[in-house]
C-alpha positions as CSV (number, residue, x, y, z in Angstrom):
1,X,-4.8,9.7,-4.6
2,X,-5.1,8.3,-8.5
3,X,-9.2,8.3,-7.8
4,X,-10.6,10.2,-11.2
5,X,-13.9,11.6,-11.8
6,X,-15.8,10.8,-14.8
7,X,-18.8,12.4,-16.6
8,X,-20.6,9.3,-18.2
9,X,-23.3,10.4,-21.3
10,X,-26.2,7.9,-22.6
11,X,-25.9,7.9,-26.3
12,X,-28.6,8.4,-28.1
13,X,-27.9,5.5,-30.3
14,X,-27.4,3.4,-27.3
15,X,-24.4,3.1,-24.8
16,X,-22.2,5.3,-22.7
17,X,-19.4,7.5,-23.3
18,X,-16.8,8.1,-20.3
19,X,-14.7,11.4,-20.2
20,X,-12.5,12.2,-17.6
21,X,-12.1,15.9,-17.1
22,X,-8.7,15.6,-15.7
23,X,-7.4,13.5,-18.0
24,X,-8.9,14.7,-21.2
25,X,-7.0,11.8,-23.5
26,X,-8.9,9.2,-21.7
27,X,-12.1,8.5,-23.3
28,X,-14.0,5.1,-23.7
29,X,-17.4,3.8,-24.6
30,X,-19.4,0.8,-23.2
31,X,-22.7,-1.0,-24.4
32,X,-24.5,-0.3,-20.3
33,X,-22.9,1.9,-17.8
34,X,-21.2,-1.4,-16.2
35,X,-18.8,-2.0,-19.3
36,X,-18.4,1.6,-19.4
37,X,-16.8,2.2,-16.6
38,X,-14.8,-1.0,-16.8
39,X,-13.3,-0.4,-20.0
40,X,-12.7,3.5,-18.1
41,X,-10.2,1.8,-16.2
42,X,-8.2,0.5,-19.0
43,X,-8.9,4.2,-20.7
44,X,-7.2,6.1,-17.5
45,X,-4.1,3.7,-17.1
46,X,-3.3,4.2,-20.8
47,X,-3.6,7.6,-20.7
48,X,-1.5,8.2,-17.6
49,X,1.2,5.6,-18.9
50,X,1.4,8.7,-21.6
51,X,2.4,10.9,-19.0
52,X,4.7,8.8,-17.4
53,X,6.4,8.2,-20.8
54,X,6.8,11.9,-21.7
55,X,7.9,12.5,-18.2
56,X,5.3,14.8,-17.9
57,X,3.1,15.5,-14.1
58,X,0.6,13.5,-12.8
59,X,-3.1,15.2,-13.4
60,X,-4.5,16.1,-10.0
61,X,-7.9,14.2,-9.5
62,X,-10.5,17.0,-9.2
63,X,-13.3,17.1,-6.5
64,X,-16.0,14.1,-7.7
65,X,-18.8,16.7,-6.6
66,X,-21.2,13.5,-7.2
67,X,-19.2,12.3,-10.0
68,X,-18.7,8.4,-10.4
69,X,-14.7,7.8,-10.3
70,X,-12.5,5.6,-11.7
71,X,-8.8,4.7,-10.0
72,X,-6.2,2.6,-11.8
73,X,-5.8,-0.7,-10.1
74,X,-3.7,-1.4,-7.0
75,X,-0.3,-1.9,-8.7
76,X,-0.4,0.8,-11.4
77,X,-1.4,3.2,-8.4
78,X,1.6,2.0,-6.6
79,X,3.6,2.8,-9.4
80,X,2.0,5.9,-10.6
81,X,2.8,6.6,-6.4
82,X,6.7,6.1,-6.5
83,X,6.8,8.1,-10.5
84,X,4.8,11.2,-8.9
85,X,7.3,10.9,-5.9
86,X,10.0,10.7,-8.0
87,X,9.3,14.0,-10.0
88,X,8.1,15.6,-7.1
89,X,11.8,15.4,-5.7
90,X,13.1,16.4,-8.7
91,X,14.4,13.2,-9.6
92,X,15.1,11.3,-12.8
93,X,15.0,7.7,-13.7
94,X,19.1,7.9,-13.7
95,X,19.1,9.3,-10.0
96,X,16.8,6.4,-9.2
97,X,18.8,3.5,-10.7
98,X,22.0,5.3,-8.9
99,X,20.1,4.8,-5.6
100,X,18.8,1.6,-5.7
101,X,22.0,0.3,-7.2
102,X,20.1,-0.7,-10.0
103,X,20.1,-1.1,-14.1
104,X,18.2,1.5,-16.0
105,X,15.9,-1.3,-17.9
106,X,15.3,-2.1,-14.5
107,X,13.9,1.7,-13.7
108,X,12.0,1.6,-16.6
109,X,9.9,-1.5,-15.8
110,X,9.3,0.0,-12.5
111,X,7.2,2.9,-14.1
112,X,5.3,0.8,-17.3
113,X,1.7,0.4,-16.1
114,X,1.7,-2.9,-18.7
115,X,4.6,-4.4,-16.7
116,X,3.8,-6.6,-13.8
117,X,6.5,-5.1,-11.5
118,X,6.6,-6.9,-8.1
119,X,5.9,-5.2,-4.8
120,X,8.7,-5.2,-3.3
121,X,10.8,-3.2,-5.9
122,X,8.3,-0.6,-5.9
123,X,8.4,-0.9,-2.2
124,X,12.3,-0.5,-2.3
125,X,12.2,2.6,-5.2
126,X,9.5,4.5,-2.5
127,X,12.3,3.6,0.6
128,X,15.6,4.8,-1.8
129,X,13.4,8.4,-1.5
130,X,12.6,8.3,1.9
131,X,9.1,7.3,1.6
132,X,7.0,3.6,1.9
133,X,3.8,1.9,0.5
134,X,0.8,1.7,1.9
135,X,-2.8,-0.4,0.7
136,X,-5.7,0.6,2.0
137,X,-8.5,-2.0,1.2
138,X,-12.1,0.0,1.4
C-alpha cells in the first residue's frame, strides 16, 4: 500500500541520487546504490510525516513499471494505514480521541512516524473506525 517507486541516477562524480516521483520532497543520496536506497527509506518516512503534520493526503504509490521501490517500515506503514483511514472517513484527530476515549497527546503520538507507538493502540485506533491491522511478511 505505502510501496514507492524510485528513479535512482549514478552521479557523475560518483554515487546515487534517489527521487521519488510521488513524493517529490523526498530526495536522498548514497555513496553505491545499497546506501542509496537505505537512506531512501529514512527520505520517504520524513517526507510523509510532512503530510501527516499538515493534515494533508497520503501520495498514491504509482505503478513501479520496473522501478525499484521503497516502503516505510512495518510500523510507520501501520500508522500511515490508520492516518490515511482516518481522513478517508473524514475524521479528525479530535473525533478519534472521542472514540477511543483517549487524550489528544495520545492521538498525536499515534500518527508521529519518530514515535515508537505500540501495536496495539494502532490496532485499537483502526478497530474505533471499523477496520483492523494486518502484516504480511513477503
Amino acid at each position: 500500500m505505502f510501496n514507492y517507486p524510485v528513479n535512482i541516477e549514478e552521479q557523475p562524480e560518483g554515487g546515487y541520487i534517489v527521487t521519488f516521483p510521488d513524493v517529490p520532497e523526498a530526495i536522498t543520496q548514497g555513496e553505491d546504490m545499497d546506501e542509496a536506497l537505505l537512506y531512501a527509506v529514512d527520505a520517504l518516512e520524513t517526507a510523509l510525516s510532512f503530510y501527516v503534520e499538515d493534515r494533508k493526503p497520503l501520495p498514491v504509490p504509482s505503478l513501479a513499471e520496473g522501478r525499484p521501490t521503497v516502503s516505510p517500515s512495518a510500523l510507520e506503514c501501520a500508522k500511515l494505514g490508520v492516518y490515511k483511514e482516518m481522513t478517508d472517513q473524514g475524521l479528525k484527530k479530535s473525533d478519534l480521541a472521542r472514540k477511543l476515549g483517549w487524550h489528544m497527546p495520545q492521538v498525536d503520538r499515534l500518527f508521529d512516524l519518530k514515535h515508537a507507538s505500540r501495536i496495539d493502540q494502532l490496532e485499537a485506533a483502526a478497530r474505533a473506525m471499523g477496520r483492523h491491522i494486518e502484516i504480511h511478511v513477503v
